[in-house]
C-alpha positions as CSV (number, residue, x, y, z in Angstrom):
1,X,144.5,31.5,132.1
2,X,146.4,29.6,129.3
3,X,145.5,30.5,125.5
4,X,143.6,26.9,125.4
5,X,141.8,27.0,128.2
6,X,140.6,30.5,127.0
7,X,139.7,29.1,124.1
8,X,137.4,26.3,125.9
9,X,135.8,28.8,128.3
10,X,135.1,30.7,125.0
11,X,133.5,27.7,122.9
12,X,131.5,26.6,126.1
13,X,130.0,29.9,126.2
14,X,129.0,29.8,122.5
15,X,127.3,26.5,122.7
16,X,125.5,27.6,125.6
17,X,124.4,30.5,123.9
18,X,123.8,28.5,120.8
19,X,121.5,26.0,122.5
20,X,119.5,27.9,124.4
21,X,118.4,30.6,121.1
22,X,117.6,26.7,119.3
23,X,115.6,26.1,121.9
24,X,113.8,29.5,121.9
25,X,113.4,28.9,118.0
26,X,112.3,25.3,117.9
27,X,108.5,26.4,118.7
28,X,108.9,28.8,115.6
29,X,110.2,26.7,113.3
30,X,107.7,24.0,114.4
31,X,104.9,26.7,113.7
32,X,106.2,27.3,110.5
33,X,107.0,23.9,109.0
34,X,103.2,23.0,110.1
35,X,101.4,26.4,108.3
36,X,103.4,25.0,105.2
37,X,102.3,21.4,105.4
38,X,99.9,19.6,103.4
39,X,99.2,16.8,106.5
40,X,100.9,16.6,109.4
41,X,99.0,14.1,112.0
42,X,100.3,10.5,112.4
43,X,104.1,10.9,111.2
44,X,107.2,12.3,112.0
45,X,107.5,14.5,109.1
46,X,105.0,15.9,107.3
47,X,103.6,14.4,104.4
48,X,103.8,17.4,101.8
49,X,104.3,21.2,101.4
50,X,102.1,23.4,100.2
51,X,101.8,27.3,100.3
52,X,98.0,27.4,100.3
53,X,97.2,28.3,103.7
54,X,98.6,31.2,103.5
55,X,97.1,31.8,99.8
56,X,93.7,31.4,101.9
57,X,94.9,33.7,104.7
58,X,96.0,36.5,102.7
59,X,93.1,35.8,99.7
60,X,90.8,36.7,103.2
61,X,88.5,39.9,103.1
62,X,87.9,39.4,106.8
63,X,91.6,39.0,107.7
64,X,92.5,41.8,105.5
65,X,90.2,44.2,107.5
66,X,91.0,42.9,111.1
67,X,94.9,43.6,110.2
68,X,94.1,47.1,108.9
69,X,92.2,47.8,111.9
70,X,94.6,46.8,114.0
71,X,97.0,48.7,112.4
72,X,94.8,52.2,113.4
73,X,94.3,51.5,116.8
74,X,97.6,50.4,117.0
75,X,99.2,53.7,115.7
76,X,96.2,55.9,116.6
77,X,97.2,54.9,120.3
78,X,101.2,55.5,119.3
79,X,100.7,58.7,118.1
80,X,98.5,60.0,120.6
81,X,101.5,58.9,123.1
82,X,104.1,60.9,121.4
83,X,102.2,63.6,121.2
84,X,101.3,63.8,125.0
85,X,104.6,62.0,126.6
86,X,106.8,64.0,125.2
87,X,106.0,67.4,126.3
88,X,105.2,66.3,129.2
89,X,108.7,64.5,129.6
90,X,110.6,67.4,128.8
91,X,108.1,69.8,131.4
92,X,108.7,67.2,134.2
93,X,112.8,66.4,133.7
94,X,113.5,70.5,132.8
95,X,111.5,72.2,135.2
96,X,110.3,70.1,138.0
97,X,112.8,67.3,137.7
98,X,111.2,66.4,141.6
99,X,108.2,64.9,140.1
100,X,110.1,61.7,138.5
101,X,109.6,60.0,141.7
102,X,105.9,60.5,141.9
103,X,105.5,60.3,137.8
104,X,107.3,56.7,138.7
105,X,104.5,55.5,140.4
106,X,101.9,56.8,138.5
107,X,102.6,55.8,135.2
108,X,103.1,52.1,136.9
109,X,98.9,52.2,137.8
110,X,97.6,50.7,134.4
111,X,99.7,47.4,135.7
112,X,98.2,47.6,138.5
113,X,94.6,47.2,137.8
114,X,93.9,43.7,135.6
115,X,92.3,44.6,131.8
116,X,89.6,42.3,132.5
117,X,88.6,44.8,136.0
118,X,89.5,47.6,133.5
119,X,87.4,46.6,130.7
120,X,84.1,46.1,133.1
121,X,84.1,49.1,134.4
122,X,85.2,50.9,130.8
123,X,82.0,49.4,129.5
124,X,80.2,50.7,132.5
125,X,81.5,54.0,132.0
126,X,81.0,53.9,127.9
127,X,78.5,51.7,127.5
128,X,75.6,54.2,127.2
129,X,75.3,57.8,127.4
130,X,76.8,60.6,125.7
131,X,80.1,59.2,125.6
132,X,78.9,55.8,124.1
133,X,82.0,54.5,122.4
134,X,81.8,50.7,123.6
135,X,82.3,48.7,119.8
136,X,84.7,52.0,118.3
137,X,87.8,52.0,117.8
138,X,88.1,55.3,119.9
139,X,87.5,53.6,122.9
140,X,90.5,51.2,122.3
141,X,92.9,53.9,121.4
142,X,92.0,55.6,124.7
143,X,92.8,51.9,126.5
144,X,95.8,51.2,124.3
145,X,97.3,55.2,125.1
146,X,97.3,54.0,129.2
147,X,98.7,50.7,128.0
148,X,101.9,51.9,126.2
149,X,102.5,54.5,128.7
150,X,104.9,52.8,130.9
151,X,106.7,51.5,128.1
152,X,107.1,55.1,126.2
153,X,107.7,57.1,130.2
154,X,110.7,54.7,130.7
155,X,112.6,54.5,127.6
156,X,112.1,58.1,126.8
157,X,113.1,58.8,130.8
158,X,115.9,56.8,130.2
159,X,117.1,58.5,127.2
160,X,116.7,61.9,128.7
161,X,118.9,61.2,131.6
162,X,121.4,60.0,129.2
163,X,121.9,63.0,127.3
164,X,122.1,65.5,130.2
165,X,118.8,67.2,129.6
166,X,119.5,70.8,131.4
167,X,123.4,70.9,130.3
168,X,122.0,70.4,127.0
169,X,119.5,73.2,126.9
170,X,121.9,75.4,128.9
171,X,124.0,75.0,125.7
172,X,121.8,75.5,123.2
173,X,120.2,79.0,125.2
174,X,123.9,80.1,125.3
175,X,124.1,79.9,121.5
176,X,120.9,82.1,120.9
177,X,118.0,79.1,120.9
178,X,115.0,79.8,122.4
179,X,113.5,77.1,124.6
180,X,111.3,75.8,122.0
181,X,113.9,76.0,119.6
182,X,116.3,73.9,122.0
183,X,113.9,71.2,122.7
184,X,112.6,71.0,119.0
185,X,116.2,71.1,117.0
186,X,118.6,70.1,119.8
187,X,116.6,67.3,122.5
188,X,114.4,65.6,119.8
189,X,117.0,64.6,117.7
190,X,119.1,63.1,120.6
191,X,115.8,61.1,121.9
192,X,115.1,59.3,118.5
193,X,116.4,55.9,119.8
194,X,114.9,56.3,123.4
195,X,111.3,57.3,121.1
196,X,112.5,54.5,118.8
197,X,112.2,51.8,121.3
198,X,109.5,52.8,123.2
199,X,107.4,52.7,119.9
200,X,108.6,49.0,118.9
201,X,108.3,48.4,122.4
202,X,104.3,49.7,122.7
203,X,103.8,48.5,119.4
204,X,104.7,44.9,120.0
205,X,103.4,44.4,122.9
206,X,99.8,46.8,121.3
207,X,99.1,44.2,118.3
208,X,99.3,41.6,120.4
209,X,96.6,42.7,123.1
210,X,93.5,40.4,123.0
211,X,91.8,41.4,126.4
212,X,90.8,44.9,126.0
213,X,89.8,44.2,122.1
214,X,87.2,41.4,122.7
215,X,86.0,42.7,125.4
216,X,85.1,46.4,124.6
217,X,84.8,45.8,120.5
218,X,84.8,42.6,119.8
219,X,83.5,41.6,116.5
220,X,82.1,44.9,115.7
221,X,85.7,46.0,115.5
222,X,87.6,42.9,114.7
223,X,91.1,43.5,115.6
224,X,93.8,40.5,114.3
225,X,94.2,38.8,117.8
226,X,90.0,38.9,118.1
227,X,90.0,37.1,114.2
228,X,92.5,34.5,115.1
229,X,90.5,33.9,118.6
230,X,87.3,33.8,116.3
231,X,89.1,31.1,113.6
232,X,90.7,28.7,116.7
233,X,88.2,26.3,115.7
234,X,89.5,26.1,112.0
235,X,92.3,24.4,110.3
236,X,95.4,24.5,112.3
237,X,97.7,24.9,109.4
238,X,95.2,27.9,108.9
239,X,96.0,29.7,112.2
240,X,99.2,28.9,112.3
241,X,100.0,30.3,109.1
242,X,98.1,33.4,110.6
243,X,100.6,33.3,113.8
244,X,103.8,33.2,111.3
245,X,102.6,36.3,108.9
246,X,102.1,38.2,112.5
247,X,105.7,37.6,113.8
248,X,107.1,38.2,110.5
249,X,105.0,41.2,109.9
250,X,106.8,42.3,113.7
251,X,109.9,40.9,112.8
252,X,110.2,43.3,109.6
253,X,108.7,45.9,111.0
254,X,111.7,45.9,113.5
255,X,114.3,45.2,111.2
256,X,113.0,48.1,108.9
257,X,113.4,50.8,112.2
258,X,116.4,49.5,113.1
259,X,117.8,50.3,109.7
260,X,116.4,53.6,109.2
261,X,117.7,54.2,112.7
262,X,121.2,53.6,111.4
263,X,121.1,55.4,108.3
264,X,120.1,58.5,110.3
265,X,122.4,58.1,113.1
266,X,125.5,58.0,110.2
C-alpha cells in the first residue's frame, strides 16, 4: 500500500471515528444547551441563556439530601463488596482455583432474576417481622452488594489471572512473607486497577439504579434517580439540568480515579 493511499485509509478511519463519537454526543449537548436555556419551544435556537436552573437545582434542600443518600448506599454497597470479594477471590484463585467455573455461574444469578421479581419478594421477606428493613437504606445496600457483584468478580478475576496469582505468592513466601503478608503487601497493590474498575464500574451503573430504590424505599429514602422520577412533571430545563450535574458529577468522579491511578502507578 502506497504512502497516499495509507494516508486515505487513515483519514477515513478518523472521520468514521469522528462521526460516530458526534453522534453519541449530540443527545448530550442537546441536554445541556436546553438546562441552560431561558425558552426553548417554537425555534430553532433557543431564545436566551440563563444559569438559573441549575441555581434552583443545587439551592434544593430535597435534592441535596436524595444526592447525599445516594452517595451512602452507593459506597455503603461498594465497601461492603471489597470487603467480602476480595478475600474471597484470593481463597477461590490460591487454594481451590477449580471453583472459578462454578463461582462463574453463580455470581451471573442476580442477572438472572429481574429487580422488579427481586424486589416483590424482598418486600415479602422484609416487609414485616424482625428483619423489617423495607423504607432503610440497609435493605438497599444489601440489594445493591448482589447487584455490583458481577461487575467487581470479573474485573478483579481478570486482574488476578493477569498477574500470575500463585507464581506471585510463591515468590513472595520464598523471600520470608507470610501468606497474609503476601496477599496484603504484594497481591493488593498489583490488583488496584482490576479493584479500580470494578468500583467505577458498580458505581456507575449503582447511582443510576431506579428499580430496586422506588420499589423497596421510595420516598422514605429518596435516592437521586427516585427525586428526578418524582420532579418528571416539572420544568424540563429543571430535570435536565438535574441529568447534566449527574453525568458530570460521574464524569469527574472518573476522571479524578483515573488520575490518582496514574500518580500511583508512577
Amino acid at each position: 500500500m502506497s504512502r497516499a493511499e495509507s494516508s486515505s485509509v487513515g483519514l477515513y478511519h478518523r472521520v468514521v471515528v469522528y462521526l460516530l463519537f458526534a453522534i453519541l454526543l449530540l443527545p448530550l449537548v442537546g441536554t445541556l444547551v436546553y438546562s441552560i436555556a431561558s425558552s426553548w419551544s417554537a425555534t430553532v435556537l433557543p431564545s436566551g441563556f440563563t444559569f438559573k436552573w441549575y441555581v434552583q437545582l443545587w439551592s434544593d434542600p430535597r435534592f441535596l439530601n436524595a444526592f447525599g443518600q445516594s452517595l451512602i448506599v452507593c459506597v455503603g454497597a461498594l465497601v461492603l463488596s471489597v470487603v467480602l470479594i476480595l478475600p474471597l477471590l484470593f481463597v477461590v484463585h490460591y487454594h481451590f482455583p477449580k471453583l472459578d467455573a462454578l463461582m462463574n455461574i453463580l455470581i451471573l444469578l442476580p442477572f438472572a432474576v429481574p429487580p422488579v421479581v427481586s424486589s416483590v419478594g424482598l418486600l415479602q421477606l422484609y416487609g414485616s417481622g424482625p428483619l423489617a428493613m423495607v423504607g432503610t437504606p440497609w435493605i438497599l445496600i444489601g440489594c445493591y452488594f448482589t447487584v455490583a457483584l458481577p461487575f467487581m468478580y470479573r474485573a478483579i478475576t481478570n486482574n488476578l489471572q493477569a498477574i500470575n496469582l500463585r507464581d506471585l505468592m510463591d515468590a513472595a513466601q520464598l523471600l520470608g512473607a507470610s501468606t497474609f503478608q503476601a496477599a496484603l503487601l504484594v497481591v493488593l497493590p498489583n490488583l488496584r486497577k482490576g479493584l479500580m474498575v470494578a468500583l467505577l464500574l458498580s458505581f456507575s451503573f449503582l447511582f443510576g439504579e431506579f428499580v430496586f430504590a422506588n420499589i423497596l424505599v421510595g420516598t422514605r429514602y429518596e435516592t437521586l434517580q427516585v427525586y428526578l422520577n418524582n420532579m418528571r412533571n416539572s420544568s424540563g430545563h429543571f430535570t435536565s439540568a438535574l441529568v447534566i450535574s449527574y453525568f458530570f458529577f460521574v464524569l469527574v468522579l472518573t476522571w479524578a480515579a483515573n488520575i490518582l491511578n496514574k500518580d500511583k502507578s508512577q
